[in-house]
VOTORFI-657674 format. One record per residue: residue in one letter; x, y, z of N, C-alpha, C, O in turn. Coordinates in steps of 0.02 Angstrom, whole numbers, plus 50000, padded with zeros to 5 digits. Example, Ala and Ser with C-alpha at 12.3 -4.5 7.8 and 13.67 -1.06 7.14 Angstrom:
# VOTORFI-657674
+------+-------+-------+-------+-------+-------+-------+-------+-------+-------+-------+-------+-------+
! rest !   nc1 !   nc2 !   nc3 !  cac1 !  cac2 !  cac3 !   cc1 !   cc2 !   cc3 !   oc1 !   oc2 !   oc3 !
+------+-------+-------+-------+-------+-------+-------+-------+-------+-------+-------+-------+-------+
!    A ! 50660 ! 49716 ! 50390 ! 50615 ! 49775 ! 50390 ! 50660 ! 49835 ! 50390 ! 50712 ! 49834 ! 50423 !
!    S ! 50642 ! 49888 ! 50354 ! 50684 ! 49947 ! 50357 ! 50645 ! 50002 ! 50394 ! 50670 ! 50057 ! 50402 !
+------+-------+-------+-------+-------+-------+-------+-------+-------+-------+-------+-------+-------+
END
This chain:
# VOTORFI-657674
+------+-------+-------+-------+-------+-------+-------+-------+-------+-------+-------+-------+-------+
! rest !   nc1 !   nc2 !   nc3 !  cac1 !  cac2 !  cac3 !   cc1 !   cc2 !   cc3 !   oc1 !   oc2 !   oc3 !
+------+-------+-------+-------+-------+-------+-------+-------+-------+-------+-------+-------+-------+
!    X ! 50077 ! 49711 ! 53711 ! 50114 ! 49684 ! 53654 ! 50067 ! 49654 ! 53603 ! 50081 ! 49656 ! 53543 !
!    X ! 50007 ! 49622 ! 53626 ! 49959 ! 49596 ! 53586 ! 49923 ! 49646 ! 53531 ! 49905 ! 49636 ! 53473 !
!    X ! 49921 ! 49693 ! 53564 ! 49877 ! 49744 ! 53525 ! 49925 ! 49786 ! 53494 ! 49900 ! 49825 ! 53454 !
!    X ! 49988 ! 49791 ! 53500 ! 50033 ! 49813 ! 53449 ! 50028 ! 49776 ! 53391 ! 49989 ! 49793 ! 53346 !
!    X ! 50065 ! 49726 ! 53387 ! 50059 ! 49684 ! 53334 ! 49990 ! 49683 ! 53292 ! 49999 ! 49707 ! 53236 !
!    X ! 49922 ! 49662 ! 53304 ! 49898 ! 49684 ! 53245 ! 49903 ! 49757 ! 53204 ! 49893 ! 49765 ! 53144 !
!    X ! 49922 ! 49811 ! 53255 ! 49928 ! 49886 ! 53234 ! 49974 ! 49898 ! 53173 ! 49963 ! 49935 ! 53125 !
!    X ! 50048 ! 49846 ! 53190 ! 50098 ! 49851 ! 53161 ! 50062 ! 49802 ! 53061 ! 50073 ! 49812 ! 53002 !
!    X ! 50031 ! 49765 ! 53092 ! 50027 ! 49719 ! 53031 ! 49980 ! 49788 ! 52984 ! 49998 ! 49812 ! 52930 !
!    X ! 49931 ! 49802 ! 53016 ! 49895 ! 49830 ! 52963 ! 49933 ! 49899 ! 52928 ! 49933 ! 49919 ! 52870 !
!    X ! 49964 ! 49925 ! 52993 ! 50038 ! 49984 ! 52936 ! 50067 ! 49944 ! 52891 ! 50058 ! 49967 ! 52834 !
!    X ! 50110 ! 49878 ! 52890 ! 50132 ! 49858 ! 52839 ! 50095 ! 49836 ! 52788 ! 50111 ! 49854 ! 52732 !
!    X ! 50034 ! 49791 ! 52798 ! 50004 ! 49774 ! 52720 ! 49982 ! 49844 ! 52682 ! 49963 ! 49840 ! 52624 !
!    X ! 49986 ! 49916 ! 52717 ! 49937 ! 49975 ! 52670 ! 50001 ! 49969 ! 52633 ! 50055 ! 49955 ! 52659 !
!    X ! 49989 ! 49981 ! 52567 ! 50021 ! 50016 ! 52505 ! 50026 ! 50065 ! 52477 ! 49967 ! 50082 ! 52484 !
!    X ! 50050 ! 50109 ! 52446 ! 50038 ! 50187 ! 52436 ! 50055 ! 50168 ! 52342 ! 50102 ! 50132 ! 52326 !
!    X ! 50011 ! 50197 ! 52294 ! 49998 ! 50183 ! 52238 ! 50005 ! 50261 ! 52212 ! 49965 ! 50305 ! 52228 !
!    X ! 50079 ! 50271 ! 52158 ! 50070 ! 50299 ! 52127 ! 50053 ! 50312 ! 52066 ! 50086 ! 50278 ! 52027 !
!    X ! 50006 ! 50354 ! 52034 ! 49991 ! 50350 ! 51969 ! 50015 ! 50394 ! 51935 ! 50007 ! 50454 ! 51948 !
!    X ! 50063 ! 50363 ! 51868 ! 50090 ! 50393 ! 51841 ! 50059 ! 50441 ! 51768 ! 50092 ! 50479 ! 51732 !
!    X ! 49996 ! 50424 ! 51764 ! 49964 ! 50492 ! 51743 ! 49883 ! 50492 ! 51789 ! 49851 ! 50447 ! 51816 !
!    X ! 49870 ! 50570 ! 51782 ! 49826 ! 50561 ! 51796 ! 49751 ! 50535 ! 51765 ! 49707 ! 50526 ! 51806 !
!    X ! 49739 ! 50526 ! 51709 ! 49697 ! 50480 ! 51682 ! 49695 ! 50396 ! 51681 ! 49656 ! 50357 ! 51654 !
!    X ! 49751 ! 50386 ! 51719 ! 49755 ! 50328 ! 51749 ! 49705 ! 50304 ! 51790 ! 49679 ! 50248 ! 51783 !
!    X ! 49690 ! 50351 ! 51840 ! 49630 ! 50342 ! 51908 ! 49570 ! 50345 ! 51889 ! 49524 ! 50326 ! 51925 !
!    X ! 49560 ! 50374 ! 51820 ! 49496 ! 50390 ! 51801 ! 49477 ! 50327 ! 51755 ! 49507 ! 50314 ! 51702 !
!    X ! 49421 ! 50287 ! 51781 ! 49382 ! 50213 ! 51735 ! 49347 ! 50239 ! 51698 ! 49337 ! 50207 ! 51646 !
!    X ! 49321 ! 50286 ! 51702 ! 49263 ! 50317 ! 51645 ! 49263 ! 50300 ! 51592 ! 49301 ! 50333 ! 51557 !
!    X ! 49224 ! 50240 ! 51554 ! 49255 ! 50235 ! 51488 ! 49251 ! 50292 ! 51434 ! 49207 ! 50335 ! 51434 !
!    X ! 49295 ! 50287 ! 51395 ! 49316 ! 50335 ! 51322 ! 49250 ! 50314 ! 51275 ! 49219 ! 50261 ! 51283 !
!    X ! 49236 ! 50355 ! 51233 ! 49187 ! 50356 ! 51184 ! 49224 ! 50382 ! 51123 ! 49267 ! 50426 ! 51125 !
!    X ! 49202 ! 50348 ! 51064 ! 49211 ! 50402 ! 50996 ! 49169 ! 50407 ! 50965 ! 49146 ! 50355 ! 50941 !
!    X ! 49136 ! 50475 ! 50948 ! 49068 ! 50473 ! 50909 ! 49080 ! 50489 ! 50832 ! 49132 ! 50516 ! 50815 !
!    X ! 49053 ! 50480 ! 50805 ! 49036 ! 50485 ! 50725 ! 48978 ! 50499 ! 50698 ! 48932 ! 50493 ! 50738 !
!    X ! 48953 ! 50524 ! 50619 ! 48891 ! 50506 ! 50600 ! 48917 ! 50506 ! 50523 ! 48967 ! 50533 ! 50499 !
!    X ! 48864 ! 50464 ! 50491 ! 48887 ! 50459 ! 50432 ! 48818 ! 50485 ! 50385 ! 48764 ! 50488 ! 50413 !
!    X ! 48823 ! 50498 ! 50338 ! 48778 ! 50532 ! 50290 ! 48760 ! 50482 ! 50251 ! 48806 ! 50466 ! 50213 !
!    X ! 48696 ! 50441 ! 50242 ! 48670 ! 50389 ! 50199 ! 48621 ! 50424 ! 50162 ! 48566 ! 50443 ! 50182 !
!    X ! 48660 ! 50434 ! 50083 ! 48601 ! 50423 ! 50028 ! 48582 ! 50379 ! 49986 ! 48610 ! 50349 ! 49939 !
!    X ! 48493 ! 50377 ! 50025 ! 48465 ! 50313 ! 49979 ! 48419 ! 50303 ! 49924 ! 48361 ! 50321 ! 49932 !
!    X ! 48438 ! 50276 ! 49869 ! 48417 ! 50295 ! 49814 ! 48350 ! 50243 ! 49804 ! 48353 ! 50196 ! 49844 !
!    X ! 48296 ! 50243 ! 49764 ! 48229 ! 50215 ! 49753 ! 48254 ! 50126 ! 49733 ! 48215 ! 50080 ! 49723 !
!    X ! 48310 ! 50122 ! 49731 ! 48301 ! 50034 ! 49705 ! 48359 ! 49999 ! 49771 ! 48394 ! 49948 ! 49765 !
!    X ! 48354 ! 50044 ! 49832 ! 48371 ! 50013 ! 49873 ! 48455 ! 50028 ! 49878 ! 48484 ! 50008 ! 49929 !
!    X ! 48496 ! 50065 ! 49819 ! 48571 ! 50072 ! 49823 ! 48567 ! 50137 ! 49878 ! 48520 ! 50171 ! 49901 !
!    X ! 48669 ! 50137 ! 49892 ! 48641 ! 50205 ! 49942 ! 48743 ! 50226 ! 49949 ! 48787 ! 50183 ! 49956 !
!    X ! 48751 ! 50296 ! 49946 ! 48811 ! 50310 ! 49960 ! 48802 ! 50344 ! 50040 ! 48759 ! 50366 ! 50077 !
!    X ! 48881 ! 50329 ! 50037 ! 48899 ! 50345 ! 50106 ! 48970 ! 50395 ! 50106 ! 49022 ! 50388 ! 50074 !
!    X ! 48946 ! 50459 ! 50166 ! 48993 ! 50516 ! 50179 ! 49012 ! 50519 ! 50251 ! 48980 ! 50499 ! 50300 !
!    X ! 49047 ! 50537 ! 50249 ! 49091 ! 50552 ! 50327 ! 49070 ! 50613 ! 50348 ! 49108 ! 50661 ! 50349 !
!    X ! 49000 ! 50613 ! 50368 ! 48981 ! 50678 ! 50404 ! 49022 ! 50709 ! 50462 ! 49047 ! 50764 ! 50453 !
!    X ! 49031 ! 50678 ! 50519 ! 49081 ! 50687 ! 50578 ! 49128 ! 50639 ! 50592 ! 49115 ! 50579 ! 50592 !
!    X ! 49175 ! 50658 ! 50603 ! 49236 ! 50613 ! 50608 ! 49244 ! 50585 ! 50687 ! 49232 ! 50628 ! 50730 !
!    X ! 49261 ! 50529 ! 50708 ! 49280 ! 50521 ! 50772 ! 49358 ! 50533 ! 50804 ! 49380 ! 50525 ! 50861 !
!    X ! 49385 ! 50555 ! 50745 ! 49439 ! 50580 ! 50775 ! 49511 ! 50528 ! 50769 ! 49571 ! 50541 ! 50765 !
!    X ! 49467 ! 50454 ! 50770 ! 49531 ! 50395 ! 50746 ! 49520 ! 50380 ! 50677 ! 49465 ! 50361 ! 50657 !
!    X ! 49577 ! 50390 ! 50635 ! 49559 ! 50358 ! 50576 ! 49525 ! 50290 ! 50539 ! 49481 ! 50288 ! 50496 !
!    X ! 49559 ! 50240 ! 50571 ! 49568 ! 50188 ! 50590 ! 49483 ! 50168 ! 50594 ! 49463 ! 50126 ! 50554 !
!    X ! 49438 ! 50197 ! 50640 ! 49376 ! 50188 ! 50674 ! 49329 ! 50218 ! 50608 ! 49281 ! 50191 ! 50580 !
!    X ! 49348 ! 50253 ! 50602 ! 49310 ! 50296 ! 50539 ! 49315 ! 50249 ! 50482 ! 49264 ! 50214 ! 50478 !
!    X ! 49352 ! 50239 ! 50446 ! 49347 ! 50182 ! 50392 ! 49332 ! 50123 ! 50411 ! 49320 ! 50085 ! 50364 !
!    X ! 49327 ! 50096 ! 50471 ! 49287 ! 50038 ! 50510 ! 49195 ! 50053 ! 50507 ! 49143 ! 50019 ! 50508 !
!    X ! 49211 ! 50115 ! 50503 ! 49104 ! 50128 ! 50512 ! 49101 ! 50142 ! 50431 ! 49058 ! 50115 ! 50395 !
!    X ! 49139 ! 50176 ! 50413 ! 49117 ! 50179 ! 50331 ! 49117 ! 50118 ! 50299 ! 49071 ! 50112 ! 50258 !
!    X ! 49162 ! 50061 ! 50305 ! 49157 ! 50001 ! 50295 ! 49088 ! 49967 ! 50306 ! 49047 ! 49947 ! 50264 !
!    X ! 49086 ! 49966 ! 50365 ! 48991 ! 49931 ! 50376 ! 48955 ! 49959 ! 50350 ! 48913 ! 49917 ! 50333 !
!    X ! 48938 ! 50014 ! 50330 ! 48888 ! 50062 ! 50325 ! 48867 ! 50061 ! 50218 ! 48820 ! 50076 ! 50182 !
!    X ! 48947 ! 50031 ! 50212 ! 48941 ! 50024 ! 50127 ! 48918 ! 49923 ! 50112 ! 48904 ! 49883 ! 50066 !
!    X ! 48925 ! 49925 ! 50158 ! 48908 ! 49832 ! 50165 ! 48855 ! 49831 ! 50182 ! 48824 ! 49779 ! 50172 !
!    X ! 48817 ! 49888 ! 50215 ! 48724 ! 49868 ! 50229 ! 48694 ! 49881 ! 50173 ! 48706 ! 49918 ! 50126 !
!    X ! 48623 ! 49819 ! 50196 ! 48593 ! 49811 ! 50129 ! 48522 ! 49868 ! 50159 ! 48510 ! 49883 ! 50217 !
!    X ! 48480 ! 49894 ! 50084 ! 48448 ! 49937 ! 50111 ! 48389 ! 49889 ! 50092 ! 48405 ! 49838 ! 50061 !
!    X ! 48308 ! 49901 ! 50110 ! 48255 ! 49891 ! 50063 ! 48258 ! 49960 ! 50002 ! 48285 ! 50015 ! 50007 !
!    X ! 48228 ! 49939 ! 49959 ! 48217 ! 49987 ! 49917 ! 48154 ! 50037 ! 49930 ! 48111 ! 50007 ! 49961 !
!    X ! 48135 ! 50106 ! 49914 ! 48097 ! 50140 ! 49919 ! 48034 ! 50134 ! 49874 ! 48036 ! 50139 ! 49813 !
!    X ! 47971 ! 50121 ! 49913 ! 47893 ! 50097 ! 49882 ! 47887 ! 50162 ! 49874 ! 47863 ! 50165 ! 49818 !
!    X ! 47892 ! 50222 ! 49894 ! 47853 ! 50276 ! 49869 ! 47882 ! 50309 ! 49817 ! 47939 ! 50326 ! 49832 !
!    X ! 47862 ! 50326 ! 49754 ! 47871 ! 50339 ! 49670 ! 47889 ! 50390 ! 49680 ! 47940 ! 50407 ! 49650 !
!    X ! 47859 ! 50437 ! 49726 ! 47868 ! 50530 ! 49703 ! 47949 ! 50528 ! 49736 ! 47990 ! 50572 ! 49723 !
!    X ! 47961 ! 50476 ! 49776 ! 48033 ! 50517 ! 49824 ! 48079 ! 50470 ! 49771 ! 48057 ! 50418 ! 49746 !
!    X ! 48146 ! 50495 ! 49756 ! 48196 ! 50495 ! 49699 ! 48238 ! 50449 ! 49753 ! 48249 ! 50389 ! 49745 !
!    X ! 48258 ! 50483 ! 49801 ! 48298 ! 50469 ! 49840 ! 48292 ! 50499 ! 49905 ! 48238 ! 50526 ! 49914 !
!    X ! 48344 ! 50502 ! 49966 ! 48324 ! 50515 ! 50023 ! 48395 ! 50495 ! 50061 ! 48434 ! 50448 ! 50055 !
!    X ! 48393 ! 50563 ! 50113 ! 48455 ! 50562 ! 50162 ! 48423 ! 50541 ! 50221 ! 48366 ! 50555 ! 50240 !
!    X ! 48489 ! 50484 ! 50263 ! 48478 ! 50486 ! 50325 ! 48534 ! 50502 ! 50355 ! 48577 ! 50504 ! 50312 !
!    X ! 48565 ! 50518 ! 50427 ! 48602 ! 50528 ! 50461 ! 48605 ! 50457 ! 50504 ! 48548 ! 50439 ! 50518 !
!    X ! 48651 ! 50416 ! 50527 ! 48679 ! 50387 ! 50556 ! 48728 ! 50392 ! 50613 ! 48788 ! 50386 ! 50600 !
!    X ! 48703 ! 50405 ! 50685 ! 48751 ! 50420 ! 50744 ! 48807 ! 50332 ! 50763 ! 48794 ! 50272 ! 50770 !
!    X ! 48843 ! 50357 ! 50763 ! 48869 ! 50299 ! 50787 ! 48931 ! 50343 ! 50864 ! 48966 ! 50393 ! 50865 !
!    X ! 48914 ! 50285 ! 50920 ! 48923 ! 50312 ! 50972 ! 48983 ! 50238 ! 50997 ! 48955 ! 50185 ! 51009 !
!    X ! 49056 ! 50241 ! 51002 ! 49084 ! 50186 ! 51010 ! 49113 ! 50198 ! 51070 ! 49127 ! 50255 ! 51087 !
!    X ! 49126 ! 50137 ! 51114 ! 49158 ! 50137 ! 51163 ! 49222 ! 50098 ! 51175 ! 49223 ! 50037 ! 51181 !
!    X ! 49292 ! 50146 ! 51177 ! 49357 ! 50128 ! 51157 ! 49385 ! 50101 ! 51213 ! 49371 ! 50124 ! 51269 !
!    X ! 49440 ! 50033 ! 51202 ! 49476 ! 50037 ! 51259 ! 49531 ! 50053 ! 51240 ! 49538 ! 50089 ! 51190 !
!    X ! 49599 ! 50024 ! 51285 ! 49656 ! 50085 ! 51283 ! 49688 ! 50061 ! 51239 ! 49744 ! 50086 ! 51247 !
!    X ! 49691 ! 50018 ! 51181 ! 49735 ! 50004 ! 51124 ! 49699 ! 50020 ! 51058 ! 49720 ! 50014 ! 51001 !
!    X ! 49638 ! 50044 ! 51080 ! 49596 ! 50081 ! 51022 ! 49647 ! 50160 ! 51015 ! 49679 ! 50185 ! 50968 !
!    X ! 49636 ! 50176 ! 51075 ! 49671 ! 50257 ! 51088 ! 49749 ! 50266 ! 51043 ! 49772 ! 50303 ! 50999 !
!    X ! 49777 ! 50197 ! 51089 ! 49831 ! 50214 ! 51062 ! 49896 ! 50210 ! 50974 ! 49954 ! 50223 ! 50959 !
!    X ! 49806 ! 50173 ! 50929 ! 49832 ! 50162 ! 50867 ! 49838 ! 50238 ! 50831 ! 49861 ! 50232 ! 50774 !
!    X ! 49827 ! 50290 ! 50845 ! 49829 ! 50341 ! 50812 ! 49882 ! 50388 ! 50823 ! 49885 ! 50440 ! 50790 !
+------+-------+-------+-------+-------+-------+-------+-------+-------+-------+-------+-------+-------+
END
């Protein structure tokens, strides 16, 4: 009878967990990537393009936002007019990021 009873306890505390999707089980965090197109001109000004999109709107005018608010140095070398850079931006979403779109 002794050794029943713990047998019985540990059948009752297991739980059986259903998940109602399957990306539920999966922690992996979500990513949204982007890059933005910075041209920078010789006195330090610089526009900004939406090279790749991440897919949330929302996130995208969040990086174009910063990206028009950074300050640049200006360019010491005379012969270059201006000059492109590329900008990766690599974000990591949680689940009320996902679900504003």
């Amino acid at each position: 009878m002794k050794a029943i009873l713990p047998f019985f306890v540990l059948i009752l505390s297991n739980t059986i967990v259903f998940a109602e999707d399957k990306n539920d089980l999966n922690r992996e965090p979500k990513y949204a990537y982007a890059e933005v197109l910075i041209k920078l001109y010789q006195d330090g000004q610089h526009e900004e393009y939406l090279k790749r999109s991440s897919g949330f709107k929302h996130i995208d005018e969040k990086i174009l936002k910063a990206v028009k608010e950074a300050k640049f140095k200006p360019i010491t070398n005379k012969n270059i007019d201006h000059l492109y850079l590329t900008q990766p931006f690599n974000i990591e979403l949680d689940d009320t990021e996902l679900k504003k779109d």
